[in-house]
C-alpha positions as CSV (number, residue, x, y, z in Angstrom):
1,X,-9.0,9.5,14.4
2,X,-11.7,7.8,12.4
3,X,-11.3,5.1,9.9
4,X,-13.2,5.3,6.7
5,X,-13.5,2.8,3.3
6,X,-13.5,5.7,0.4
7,X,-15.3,5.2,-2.5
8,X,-16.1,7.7,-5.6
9,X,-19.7,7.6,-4.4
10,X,-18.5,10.3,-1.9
11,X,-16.7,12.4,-4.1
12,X,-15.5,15.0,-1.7
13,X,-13.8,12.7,0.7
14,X,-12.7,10.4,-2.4
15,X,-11.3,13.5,-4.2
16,X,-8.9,14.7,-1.1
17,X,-8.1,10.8,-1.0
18,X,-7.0,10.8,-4.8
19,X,-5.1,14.3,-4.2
20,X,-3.1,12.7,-1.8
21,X,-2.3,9.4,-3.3
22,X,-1.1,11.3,-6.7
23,X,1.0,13.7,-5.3
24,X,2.5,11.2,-2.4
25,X,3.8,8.6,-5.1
26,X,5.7,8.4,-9.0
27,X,3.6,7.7,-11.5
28,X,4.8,5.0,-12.4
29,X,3.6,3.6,-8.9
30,X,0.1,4.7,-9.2
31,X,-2.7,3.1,-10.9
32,X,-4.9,5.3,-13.2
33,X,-8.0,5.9,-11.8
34,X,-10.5,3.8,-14.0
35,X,-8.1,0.8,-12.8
36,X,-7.9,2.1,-9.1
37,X,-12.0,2.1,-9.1
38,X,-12.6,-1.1,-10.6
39,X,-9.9,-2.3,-7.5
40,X,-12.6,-0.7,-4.9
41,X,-15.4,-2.7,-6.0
42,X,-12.7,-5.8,-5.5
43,X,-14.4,-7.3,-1.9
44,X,-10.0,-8.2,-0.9
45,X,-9.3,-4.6,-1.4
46,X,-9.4,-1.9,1.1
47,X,-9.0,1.8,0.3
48,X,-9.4,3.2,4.0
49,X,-8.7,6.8,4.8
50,X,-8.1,8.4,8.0
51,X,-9.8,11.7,9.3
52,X,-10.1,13.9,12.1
53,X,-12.0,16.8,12.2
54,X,-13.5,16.6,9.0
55,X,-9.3,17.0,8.0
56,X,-7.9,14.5,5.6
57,X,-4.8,12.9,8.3
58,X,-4.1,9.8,5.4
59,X,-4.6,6.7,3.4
60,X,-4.0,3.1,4.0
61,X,-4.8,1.1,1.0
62,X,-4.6,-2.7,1.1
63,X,-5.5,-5.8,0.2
64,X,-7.1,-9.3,2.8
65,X,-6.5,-12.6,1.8
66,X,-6.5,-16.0,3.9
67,X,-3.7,-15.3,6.7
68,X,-2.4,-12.0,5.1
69,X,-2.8,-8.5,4.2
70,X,-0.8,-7.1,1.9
71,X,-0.1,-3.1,2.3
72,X,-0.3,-1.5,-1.4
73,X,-0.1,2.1,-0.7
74,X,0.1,4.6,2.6
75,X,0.7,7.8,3.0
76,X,0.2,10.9,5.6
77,X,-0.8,14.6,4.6
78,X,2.1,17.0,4.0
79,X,1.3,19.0,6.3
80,X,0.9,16.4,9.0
81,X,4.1,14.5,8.6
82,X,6.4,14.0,11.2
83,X,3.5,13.8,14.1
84,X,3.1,10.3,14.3
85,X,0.2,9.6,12.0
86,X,2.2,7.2,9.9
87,X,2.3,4.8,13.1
88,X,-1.4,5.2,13.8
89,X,-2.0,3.9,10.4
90,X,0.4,1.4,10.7
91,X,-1.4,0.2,14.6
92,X,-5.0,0.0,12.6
93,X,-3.1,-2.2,9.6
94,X,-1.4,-4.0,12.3
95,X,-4.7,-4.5,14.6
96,X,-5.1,-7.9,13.5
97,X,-4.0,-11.5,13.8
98,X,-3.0,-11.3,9.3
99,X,0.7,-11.4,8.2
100,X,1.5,-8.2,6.8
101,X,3.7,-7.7,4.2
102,X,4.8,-4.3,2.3
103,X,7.4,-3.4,-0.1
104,X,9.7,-0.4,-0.1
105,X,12.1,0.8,-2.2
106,X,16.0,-0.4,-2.5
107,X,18.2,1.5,-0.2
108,X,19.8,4.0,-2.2
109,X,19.0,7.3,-0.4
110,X,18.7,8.8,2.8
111,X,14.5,8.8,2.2
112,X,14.7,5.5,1.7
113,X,16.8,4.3,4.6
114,X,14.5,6.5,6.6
115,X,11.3,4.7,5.2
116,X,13.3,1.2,6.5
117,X,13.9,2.6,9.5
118,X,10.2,3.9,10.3
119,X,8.2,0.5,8.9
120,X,11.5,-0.9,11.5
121,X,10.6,1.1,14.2
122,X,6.8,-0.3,13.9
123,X,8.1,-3.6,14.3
124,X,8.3,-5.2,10.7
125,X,11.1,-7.1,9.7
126,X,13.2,-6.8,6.2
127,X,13.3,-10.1,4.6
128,X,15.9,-11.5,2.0
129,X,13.0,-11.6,-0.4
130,X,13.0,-9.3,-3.1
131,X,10.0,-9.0,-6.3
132,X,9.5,-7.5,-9.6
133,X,6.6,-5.2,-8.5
134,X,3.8,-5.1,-11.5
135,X,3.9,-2.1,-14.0
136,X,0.7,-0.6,-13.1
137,X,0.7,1.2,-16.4
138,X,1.6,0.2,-19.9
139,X,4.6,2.8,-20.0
140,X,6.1,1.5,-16.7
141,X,8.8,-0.6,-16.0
142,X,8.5,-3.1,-13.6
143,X,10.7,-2.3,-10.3
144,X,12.9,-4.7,-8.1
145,X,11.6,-3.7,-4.5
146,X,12.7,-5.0,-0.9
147,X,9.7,-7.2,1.0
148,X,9.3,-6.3,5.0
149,X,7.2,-8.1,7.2
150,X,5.2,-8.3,10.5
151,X,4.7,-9.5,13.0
152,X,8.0,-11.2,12.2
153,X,10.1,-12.5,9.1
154,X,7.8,-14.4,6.5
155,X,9.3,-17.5,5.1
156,X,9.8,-18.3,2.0
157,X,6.8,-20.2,1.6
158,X,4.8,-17.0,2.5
159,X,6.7,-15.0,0.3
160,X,5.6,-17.3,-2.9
161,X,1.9,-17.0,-1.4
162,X,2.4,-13.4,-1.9
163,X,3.8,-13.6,-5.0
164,X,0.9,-16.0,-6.5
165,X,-1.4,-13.1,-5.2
166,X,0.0,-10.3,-7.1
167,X,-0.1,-12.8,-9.5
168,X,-3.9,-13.5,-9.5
169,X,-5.2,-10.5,-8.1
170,X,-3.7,-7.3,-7.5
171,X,-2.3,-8.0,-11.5
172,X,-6.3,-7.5,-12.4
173,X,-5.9,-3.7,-11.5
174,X,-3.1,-3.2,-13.8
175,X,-3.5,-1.0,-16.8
176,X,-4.1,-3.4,-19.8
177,X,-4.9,-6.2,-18.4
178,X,-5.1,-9.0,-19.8
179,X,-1.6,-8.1,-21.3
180,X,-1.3,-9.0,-24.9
């Protein structure tokens, strides 16, 4: 599998890439694209996708800061689910020596306890930390999610260093920003 940064200068890979990311998440979860491509250009944001055979396997979007890495969005073809891609993507996030955090939703489905139990299975831990994710759009809500961590449990001093991050930076992506 081959690891790429995707960028609307190559519009056939970034098109399968944006395919992908709007039918593998809500709405209300997904930037609009004039706010996702201003986050590209960002040098702490990395929108990687993963290929093989010229075949679009997933995307791993995240963000680098200091000791951290902050996973925003992955997701794994359709068609391709269920074949371990998910923890390959994971092992290249994970390939470093950065605390990574991620957020999933609360537990109140089997999907959802089976999202737990797969970012479990690859070794992150669920914290008692819970955040008001950012409305990425104006006619969002914001949304109480659950924080997971690896290599182990972040404390709460990490936590708040996340926090001021999607305070400072990931908040820049946001649609309307600077909110009024």
């Amino acid at each position: 599998m081959e690891f790429e940064k995707v960028t609307p200068k190559d519009s056939t890979r970034w098109n399968k890439v944006w395919e992908l990311y709007e039918a593998s998440f809500p709405l209300a979860e997904r930037r609009k694209i004039d706010d996702h491509i201003r986050a590209c250009s960002d040098s702490q944001f990395s929108p990687i996708s993963a290929w093989e055979g010229g075949e679009l396997i997933g995307l791993l979007f995240y963000w680098e800061w200091d000791s951290y890495r902050y996973l925003e969005y992955l997701a794994v073809n359709p068609e391709l689910r269920g074949h371990g891609f998910g923890s390959q993507l994971l092992r290249y996030l994970r390939d470093t020596d950065h605390t990574i955090i991620l957020e999933i939703d609360p537990l109140i489905n089997e999907l959802s306890v089976r999202r737990l139990q797969f970012y479990e299975r690859a070794g992150f831990t669920l914290t008692p930390y819970r955040f008001m994710h950012l409305p990425y759009r104006l006619e969002s809500q914001s949304q109480e999610l659950l924080i997971l961590s690896y290599p182990k449990m972040i404390t709460k001093e990490q936590h708040n260093d996340f926090l001021k991050f999607i305070d400072k930076r990931v908040i820049l992506y946001c649609e309307g920003y600077p909110f009024e």
